[in-house]
C-alpha positions in Angstrom: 2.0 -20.7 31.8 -0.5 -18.9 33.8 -0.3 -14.9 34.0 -2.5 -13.2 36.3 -2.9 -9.4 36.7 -5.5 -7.1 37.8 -4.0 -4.0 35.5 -2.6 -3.8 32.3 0.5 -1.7 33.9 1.7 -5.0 35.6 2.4 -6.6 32.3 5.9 -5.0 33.1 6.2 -7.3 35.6 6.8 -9.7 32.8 9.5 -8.0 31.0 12.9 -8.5 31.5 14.5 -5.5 33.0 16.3 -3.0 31.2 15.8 -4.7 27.9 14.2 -3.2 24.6 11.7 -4.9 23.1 13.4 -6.1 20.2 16.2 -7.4 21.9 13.0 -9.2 24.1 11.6 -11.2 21.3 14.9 -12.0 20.4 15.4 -14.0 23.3 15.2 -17.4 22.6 15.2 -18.2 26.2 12.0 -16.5 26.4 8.8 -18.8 25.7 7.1 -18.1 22.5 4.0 -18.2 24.3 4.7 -15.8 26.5 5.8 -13.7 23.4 2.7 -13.3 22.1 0.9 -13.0 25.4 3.4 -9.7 25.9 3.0 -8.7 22.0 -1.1 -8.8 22.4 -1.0 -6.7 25.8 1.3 -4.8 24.5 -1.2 -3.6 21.4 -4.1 -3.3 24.5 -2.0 -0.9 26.6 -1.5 1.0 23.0 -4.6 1.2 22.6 -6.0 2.7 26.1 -3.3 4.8 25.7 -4.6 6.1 22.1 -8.2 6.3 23.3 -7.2 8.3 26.3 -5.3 10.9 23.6 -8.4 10.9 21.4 -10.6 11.7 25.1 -7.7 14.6 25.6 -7.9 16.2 22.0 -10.9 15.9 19.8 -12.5 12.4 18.1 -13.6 15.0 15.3 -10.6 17.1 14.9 -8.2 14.0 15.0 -7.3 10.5 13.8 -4.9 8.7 15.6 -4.0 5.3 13.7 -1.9 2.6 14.9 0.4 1.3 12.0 2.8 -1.6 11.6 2.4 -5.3 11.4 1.5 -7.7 13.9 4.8 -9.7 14.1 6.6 -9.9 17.3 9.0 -7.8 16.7 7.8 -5.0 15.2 7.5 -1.3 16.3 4.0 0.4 16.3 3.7 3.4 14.6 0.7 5.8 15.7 -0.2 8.7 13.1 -1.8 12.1 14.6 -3.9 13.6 11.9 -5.5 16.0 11.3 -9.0 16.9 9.9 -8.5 19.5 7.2 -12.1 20.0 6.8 -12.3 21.2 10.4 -10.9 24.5 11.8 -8.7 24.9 14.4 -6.1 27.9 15.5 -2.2 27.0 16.6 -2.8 27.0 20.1 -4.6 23.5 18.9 -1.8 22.5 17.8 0.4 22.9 21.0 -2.1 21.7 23.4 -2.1 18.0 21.2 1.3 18.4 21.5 0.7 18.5 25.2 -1.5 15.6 25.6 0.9 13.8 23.4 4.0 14.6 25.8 1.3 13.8 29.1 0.7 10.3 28.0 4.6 9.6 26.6 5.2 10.4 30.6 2.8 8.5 32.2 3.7 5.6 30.1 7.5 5.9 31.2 6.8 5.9 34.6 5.2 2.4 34.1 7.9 0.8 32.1 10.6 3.1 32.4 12.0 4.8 28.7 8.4 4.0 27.3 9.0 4.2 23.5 11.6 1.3 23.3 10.8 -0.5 26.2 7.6 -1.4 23.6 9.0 0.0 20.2 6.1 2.6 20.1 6.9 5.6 18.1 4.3 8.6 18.2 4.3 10.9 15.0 2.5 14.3 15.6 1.2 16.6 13.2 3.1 16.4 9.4 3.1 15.4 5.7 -0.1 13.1 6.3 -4.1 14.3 7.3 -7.1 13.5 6.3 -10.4 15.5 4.7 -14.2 14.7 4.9 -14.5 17.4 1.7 -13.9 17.1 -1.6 -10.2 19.5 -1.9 -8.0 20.9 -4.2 -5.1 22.7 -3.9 -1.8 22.8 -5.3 0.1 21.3 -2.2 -1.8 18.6 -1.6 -2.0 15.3 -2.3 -5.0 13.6 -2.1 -5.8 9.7 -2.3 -7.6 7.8 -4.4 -10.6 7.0 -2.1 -10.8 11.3 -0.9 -9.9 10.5 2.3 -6.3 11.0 2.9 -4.0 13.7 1.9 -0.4 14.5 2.3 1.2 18.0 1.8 3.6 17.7 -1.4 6.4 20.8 -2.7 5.6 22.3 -5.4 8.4 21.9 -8.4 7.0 24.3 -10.9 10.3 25.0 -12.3 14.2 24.0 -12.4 15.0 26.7 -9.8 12.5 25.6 -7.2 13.6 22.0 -7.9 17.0 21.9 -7.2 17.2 23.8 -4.2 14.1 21.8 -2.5 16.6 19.0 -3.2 19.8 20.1 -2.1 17.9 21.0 1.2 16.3 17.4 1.4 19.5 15.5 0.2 21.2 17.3 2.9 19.6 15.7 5.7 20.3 12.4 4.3 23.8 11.7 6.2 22.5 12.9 9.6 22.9 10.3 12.8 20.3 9.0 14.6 20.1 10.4 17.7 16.7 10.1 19.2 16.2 12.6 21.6 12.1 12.6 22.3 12.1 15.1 25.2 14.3 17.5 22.9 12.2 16.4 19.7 8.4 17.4 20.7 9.8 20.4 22.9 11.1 21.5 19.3 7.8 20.2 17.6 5.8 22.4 20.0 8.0 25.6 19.8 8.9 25.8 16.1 7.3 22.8 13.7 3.7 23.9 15.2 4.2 27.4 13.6 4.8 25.9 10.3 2.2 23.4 10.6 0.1 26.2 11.2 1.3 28.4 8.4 0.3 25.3 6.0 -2.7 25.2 7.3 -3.6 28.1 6.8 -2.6 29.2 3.9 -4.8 26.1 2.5 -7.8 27.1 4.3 -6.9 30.7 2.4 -6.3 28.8 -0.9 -3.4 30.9 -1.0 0.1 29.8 -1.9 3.5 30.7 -2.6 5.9 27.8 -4.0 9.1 28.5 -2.2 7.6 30.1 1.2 5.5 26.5 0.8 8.4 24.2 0.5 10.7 25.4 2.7 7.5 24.8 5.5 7.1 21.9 4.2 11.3 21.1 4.6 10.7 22.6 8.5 8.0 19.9 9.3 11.2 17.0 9.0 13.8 19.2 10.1 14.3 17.3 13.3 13.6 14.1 12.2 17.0 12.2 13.6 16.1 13.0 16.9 12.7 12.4 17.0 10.9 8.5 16.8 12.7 6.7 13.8 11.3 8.0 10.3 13.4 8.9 7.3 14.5 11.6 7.5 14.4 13.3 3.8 10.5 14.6 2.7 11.6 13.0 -0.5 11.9 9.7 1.1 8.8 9.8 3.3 6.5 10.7 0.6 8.2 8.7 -2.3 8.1 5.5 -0.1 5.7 5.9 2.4 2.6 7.6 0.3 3.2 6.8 -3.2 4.7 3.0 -2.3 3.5 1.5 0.7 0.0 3.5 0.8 -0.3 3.3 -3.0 -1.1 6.5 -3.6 -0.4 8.4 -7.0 1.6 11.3 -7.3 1.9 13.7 -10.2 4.6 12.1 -13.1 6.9 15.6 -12.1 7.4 14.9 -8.5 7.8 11.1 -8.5 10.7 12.0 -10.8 12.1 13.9 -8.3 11.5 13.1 -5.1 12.9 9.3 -5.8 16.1 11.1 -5.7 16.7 11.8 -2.4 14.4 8.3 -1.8 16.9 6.8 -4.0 20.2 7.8 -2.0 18.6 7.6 1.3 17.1 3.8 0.9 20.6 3.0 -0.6 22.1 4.3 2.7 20.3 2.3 4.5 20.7 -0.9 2.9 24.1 -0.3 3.3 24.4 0.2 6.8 21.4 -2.5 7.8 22.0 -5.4 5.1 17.6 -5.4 4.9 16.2 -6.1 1.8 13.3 -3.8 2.5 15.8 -0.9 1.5 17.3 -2.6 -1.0 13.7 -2.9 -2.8 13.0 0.8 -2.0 15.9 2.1 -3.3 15.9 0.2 -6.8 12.0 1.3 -7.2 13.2 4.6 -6.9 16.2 4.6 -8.8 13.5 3.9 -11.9 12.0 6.9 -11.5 15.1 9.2 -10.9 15.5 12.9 -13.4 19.0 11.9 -15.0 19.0 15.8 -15.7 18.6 16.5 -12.3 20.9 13.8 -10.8 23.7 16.2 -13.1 22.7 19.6 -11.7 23.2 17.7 -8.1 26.2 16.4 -9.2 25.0 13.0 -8.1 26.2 11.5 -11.6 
């Protein structure tokens, strides 16, 4: 099967029309050869696209890492991080925000709606960063190599703990209704501030456990209409850091955050029948606060 082009954009020339990628590798009356030709383009035009971003922003400010595996039908995920050892004001913030939208548009206008034309789902600014210092601080999580942290709520006490937890939990039953557009002109307007307020109060060493959780609650907040992530912070840190990264997390909050990571996975397994959930949800159902499950009357 010979393909010829003289730009990566014309690789669209080789989808079928109006059809997601999934769907595409799907298709059994598509040639598995021409599968993976489209899946390894695919990760090329990603990658121009990421290294245009990174000329846009800041190479020092900013990691932006491609996740996901390799198979032909899965999504790519792409991280913006950002450097905590660095120091940056808000109106950073909202101009990596800009780029972000910038590229998302130029992309549609080559393959149409960009994102699930090639399953590529842009995460700006939240729970994960990264640090070229040695850190401490109370709302951070760091990993085990120094590199990588991830803001975590601070549960000091019973109070603090159930109602971070009735906010999260909350979320849990929302639809999907992806809405990018709507999603990073909210991100820009509103989760920025917060971001920023995080930030900040870090590079302060200053913190206040409720005023800290609830911005931590606001970075997620639109999370059903923005590129498919969980949508609990429970769920995201529970699974995502402390699971699939391997990360550790203090014996307190791995207690409690499986909750919500517990009855979110479970949801999920539910409604999708894959075992991923299924595995997800059982791991955290290990680690679940029976105490707490009663003062949520989720027993």
């Amino acid at each position: 099967m010979a393909i010829r082009f003289k730009k990566i954009e014309e690789i669209k020339t080789y989808l079928p029309p109006k059809k997601k990628w999934v769907n595409i590798m799907k298709d059994d009356s598509i040639d598995i050869e021409k599968k993976i030709l489209l899946n390894g383009l695919r990760y090329v035009y990603v990658s121009n696209m990421i290294e245009d971003i990174r000329k846009d922003t800041s190479k020092r400010k900013l990691k932006i890492i491609p996740t996901g595996s390799k198979n032909l039908s899965s999504d790519i995920d792409i991280q913006i991080t950002l450097n905590f050892s660095s120091n940056v004001k808000v109106v950073f913030f909202k101009y990596v925000i800009d780029m972000i939208i910038k590229h998302i548009k130029i992309a549609d206008k080559i393959w149409g709606e960009f994102p699930t034309r090639l399953d590529v789902n842009f995460y700006p600014f939240g729970l994960f960063n990264f640090v070229n210092s040695k850190i401490s601080y109370d709302g951070l999580s760091v990993s085990k190599n120094g590199n990588n942290c991830c803001w975590i709520p601070v549960l000091d006490n019973q109070d603090l703990t159930y109602q971070f937890l009735k906010r999260d939990i909350k979320r849990i039953n929302k639809k999907y209704k992806p809405n990018l557009q709507n999603f990073y002109n909210f991100y820009k307007e509103n989760i920025t501030e917060s971001f920023f307020a995080l930030y900040n109060n870090f590079k302060n060493n200053i913190i206040d456990p409720e005023e800290h959780n609830n911005l931590i609650l606001d970075l997620t907040k639109h999370n059903e209409i923005g590129p498919e992530m969980y949508f609990s912070v429970g769920s995201i840190i529970f699974v995502v850091w402390y699971i699939q990264m391997g990360n550790e997390l203090p014996p307190t909050l791995k207690k409690y955050l499986s909750i919500p990571s517990y009855l979110e996975n479970n949801r999920l397994y539910k409604e999708t029948g894959k075992e991923k959930y299924k595995i997800r949800s059982e791991i955290s159902k290990e680690n679940m606060d029976k105490k707490m499950l009663a003062l949520l009357d989720l027993v």
